[in-house]
Structures are given as C-alpha cells and as structure tokens.
N, C-alpha and C positions, 0 to 999 in steps of 0.2 A: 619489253623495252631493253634494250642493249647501250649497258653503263660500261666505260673505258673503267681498268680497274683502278688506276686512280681515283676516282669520281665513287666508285664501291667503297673504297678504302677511307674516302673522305665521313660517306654517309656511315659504313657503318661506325666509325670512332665518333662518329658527333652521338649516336645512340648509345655505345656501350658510356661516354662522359654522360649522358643523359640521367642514363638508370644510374650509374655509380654515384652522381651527386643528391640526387632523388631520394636514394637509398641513405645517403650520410646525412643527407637533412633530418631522414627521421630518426636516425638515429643518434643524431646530437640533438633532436628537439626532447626524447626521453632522457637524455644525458644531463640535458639544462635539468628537468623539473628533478632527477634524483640529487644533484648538487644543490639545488633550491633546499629542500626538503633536509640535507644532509649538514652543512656547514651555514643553513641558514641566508637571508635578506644582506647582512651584514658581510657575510663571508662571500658573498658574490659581489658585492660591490669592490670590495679591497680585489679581488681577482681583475674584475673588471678593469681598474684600473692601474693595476701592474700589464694584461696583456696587453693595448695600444706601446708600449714598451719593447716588447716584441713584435707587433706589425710596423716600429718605422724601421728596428732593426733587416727585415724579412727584406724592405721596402728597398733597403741601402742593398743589401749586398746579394740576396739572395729572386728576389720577384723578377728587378728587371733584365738582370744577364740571363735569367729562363727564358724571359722570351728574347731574348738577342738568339743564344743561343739555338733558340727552334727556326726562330727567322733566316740565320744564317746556314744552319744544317737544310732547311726548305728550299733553300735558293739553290746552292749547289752541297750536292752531298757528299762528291768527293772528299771534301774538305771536312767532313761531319765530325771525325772524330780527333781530330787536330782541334776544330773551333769546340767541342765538347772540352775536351782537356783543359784547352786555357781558359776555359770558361769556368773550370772548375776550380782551377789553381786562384784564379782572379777571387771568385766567391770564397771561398773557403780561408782562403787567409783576409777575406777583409772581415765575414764572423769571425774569426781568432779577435781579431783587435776590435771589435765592438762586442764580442762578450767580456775579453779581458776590461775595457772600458767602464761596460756594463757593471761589474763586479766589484771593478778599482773604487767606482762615484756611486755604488749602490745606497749608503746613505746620503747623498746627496742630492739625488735623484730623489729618492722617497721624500725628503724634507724641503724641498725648493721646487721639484717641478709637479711632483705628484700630492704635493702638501698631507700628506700622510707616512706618519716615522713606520707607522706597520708593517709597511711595503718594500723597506728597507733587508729584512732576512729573505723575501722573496725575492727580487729580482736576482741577484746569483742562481736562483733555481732557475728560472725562466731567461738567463744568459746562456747556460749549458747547451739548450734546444736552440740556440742561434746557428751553431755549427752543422749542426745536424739536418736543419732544413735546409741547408746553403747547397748539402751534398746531393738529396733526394731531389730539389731544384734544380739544378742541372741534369742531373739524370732523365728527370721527367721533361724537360728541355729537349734532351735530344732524342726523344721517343717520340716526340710531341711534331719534331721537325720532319721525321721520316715517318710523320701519318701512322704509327702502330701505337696505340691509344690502351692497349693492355696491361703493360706495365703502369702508366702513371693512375690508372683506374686502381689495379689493385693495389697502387700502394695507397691512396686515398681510403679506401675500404678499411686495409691492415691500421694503419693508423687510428683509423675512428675504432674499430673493433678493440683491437687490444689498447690503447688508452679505456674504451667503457670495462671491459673486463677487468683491468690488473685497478682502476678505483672500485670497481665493484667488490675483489679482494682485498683491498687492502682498506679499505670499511667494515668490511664483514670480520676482517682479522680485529680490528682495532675496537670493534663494537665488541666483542666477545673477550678482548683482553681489558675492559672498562676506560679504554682510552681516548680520551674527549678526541673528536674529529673537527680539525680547522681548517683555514682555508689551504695550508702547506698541501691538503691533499687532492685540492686540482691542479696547484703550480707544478707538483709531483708526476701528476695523469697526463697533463699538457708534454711533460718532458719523455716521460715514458713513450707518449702516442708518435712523438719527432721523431726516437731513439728508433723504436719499431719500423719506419717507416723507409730509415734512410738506409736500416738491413736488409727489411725485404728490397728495396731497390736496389741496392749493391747485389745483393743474390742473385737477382733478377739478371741483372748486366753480367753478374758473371755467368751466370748457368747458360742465360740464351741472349747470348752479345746480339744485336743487330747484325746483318749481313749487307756488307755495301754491295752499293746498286751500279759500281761504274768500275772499270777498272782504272781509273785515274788515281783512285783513293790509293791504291796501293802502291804508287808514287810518289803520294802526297805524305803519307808514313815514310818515307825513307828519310826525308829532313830532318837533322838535330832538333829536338825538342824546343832549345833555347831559340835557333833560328826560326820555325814553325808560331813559336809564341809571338815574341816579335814582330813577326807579320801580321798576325791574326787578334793580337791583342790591340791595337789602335782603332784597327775597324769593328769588332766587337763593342769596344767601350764606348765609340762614339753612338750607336746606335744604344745604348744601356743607358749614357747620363741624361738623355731626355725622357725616357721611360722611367729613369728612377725620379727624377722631378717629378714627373705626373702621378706618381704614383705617394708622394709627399705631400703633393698639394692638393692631390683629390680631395681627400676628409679633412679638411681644417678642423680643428678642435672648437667645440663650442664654448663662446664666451659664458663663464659663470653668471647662472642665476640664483639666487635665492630666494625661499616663501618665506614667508613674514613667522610662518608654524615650525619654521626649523633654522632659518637665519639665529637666534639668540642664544641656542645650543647647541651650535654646529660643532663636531658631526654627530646627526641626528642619528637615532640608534639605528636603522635599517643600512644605514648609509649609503642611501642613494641620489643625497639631494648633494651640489655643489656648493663649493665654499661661497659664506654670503659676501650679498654685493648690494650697491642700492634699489635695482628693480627687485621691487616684489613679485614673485610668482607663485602660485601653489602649487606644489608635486604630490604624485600618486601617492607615496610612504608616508607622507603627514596629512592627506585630504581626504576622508574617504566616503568620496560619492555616493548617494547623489544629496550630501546634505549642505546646507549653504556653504559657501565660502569662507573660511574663517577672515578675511584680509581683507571682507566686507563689511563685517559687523566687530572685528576688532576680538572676536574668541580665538581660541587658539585650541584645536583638537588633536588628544594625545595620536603617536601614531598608532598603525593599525597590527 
C-alpha cells in the first residue's frame, strides 16, 4: 500500500508519542510507589496538593499557546518560526509573572486556598519549573506542527528519566548522610525533570533546527521582529484564550468532603482526606476495608 509521505510522517509520530508515553507511564508508575514508600502517605498528599498549582499555571501560559502554536505552524509553515518566536516571547513572560506571583502570595496561597501553611515553602520551588515548561511547550509546539514528533518524545523521556534518577540520588545521598527525607524532595525532582527538559529541547533546536518546507519562510524572516509580532500575536492569542479556558475548566476541583473518621481531627495523619464539611463520607486512609463502616455504627477506626 503506497502512503503519501505526509500520511507516513503522521502514522509514524502517532507511534513513536505512543511508545514514549507507554514508556513514561511506567515509569512514573515506579516513581509514585518509590516516593510512597520514601516521604511517605502524608508527604504525597502535601505534594499532591501543591502540584494542581502548577497545572493551572501550565494551563495559563504554557498548554494552550502549544497547541496554537502547532495549529498555526500546521496551517502554513512559512510562517513557523515567526508564529514559534512570538509564541514564545508570549509564554515565557507570562510564566515570569505567574511564578513571580506564585512566589510574592506563596503564603497565601498555602493558607487560604490550599488550607495547609506547609505548602507555603514549596510552592517557590514548584513556581521556578513554571518558566521552564513555558519554553520546552513551545518548542514541542512547533515540532508538534511540522509532524517531526522526535524531539518532543525525547524530551518527555529526558524529563521523566533524569527527574527519577537525580531523586534517586539525592535520597541515596541524604539516607547515607542520616538526613530525614520530606516532601521538598519531589517539589525538587519535579523542578529538576522541567529544568532537564527545556535543555535537552533547546539543544535539540539548536543542534538540528527544523528545516522549512517552502521558500516563502525565508521572506517571512526578513520582517522586524517587532512588526512580525504584531501581526502574528492577535491571531495566535485568539485561537489560545479559548484553549486556555478549556483547559481551566476541564477539571473543576472537587467540593470537599469529609468522613465522620477523620472530619474531628482534620488533618488526618495520612493526609489524604479533605477539609471537613457537613456530608459524611468514609475515605480509603481512615476506612479499611472490608470491615463495617465506621459512620454506621458510630465507631471510629484508627487509620491504617
């Protein structure tokens, strides 16, 4: 059967995204249970709820000018690395002002929205990695537009790999130097795996820039920078602010509930149950199956 080689180009980057995510899944599924295991129930919950912090961040500045970005570069390529450029300049200073933000209202955040003061020293860790994904997003944006699926694969790999390894080291250091491990050491891994990610992409771009596909583009570079922006910045954003709403509103946050086993001494020590509220409900950390109810019979079982 004879494929046009766009139609090649499509099938094999759907495959090589296939196995690279395939591959990251398992290897964050061993990642979870060694951070289980390492800083503990309690310390993944405090994580847990510092990262949705940085995914509205990701959401705002970084998620939906990638794909404007790929949409644009797909349409006409000419223009790829002009719409790449202001695509970048756009993201990358709107992370500057939402990690500075991030950082400014860090206790603030921790104490009002996140209802937990502990989360207050993290989030500056986990505002650093705002930046940093804003640049690798774009990047992977316009690689993404011109159908060559290599780069953003491997930077998805690089990323999961060296975040597991440099917390793999720097547990193995700090276990050997008798030094209690908390949760600072996934908010750490998480910034590491960004930092990793938006080098090898930048390497990547430099070492083996894209090659346009039309001679037009080489026109389309002659324009001032300022004037190119300009142009290409209106139609970019309007195709971004409804992408980023969606991408806002997709996951609503769930209304708090609490079990009757962990409502009276909230936070319950695993911390995984939400702040109490009038409905009763029992959670997995204070219930453990398959033995009755406690919210039935009015006992209350430690957790597990």
């Amino acid at each position: 059967m004879n494929l046009s080689p766009r139609r090649q180009a499509f099938i094999a980057g759907t495959l090589i995204l296939t196995a690279t995510g395939f591959l990251s899944r398992i290897l964050g599924f061993f990642y979870r249970i060694f951070l289980s295991r390492t800083i503990g129930a309690e310390g993944l919950g405090v994580y847990n709820m510092v990262h949705p912090v940085f995914g509205i961040c990701f959401a705002i500045c970084a998620g939906s000018i990638q794909t404007a970005i790929s949409r644009f570069v797909a349409a006409g390529t000419q223009k790829g690395k002009t719409v790449f450029q202001t695509g970048l300049v756009i993201s990358f200073s709107m992370s500057l002002a939402l990690a500075a933000a991030v950082c400014r209202f860090a206790p603030f955040l921790a104490e009002h929205l996140l209802l937990e003061p502990r989360c207050a020293p993290l989030l500056p860790i986990m505002a650093l990695a705002v930046p940093c994904t804003a640049v690798h997003a774009c990047v992977n944006g316009y690689y993404y537009g011109l159908q060559k699926t290599k780069v953003p694969a491997g930077t998805q790999l690089a990323e999961q790999m060296i975040r597991i390894a440099a917390v793999f080291l720097i547990a193995d250091i700090m276990t050997e130097q008798g030094h209690t491990i908390t949760v600072r050491l996934a908010v750490y891994g998480h910034l590491i795996g960004e930092a990793a990610a938006t080098l090898f992409s930048m390497l990547a771009f430099a070492l083996f820039p894209p090659e346009p596909q039309r001679q037009e583009e080489t026109s389309a570079r002659r324009l001032p920078f300022l004037q190119a922006f300009r142009e290409t910045a209106p139609g970019l954003m309007t195709l971004a602010m409804p992408l980023m709403g969606n991408s806002l509103s997709a996951s609503p946050p769930a209304k708090p509930t609490a079990c009757t086993a962990c409502s009276p001494a909230w936070p319950c020590p695993s911390f995984s149950c939400p702040p109490p509220s009038p409905t009763p409900w029992p959670c997995s950390c204070c219930l453990p199956w398959p033995k009755p109810s406690p919210w039935e019979n009015g006992t209350r079982f430690p957790p597990p």
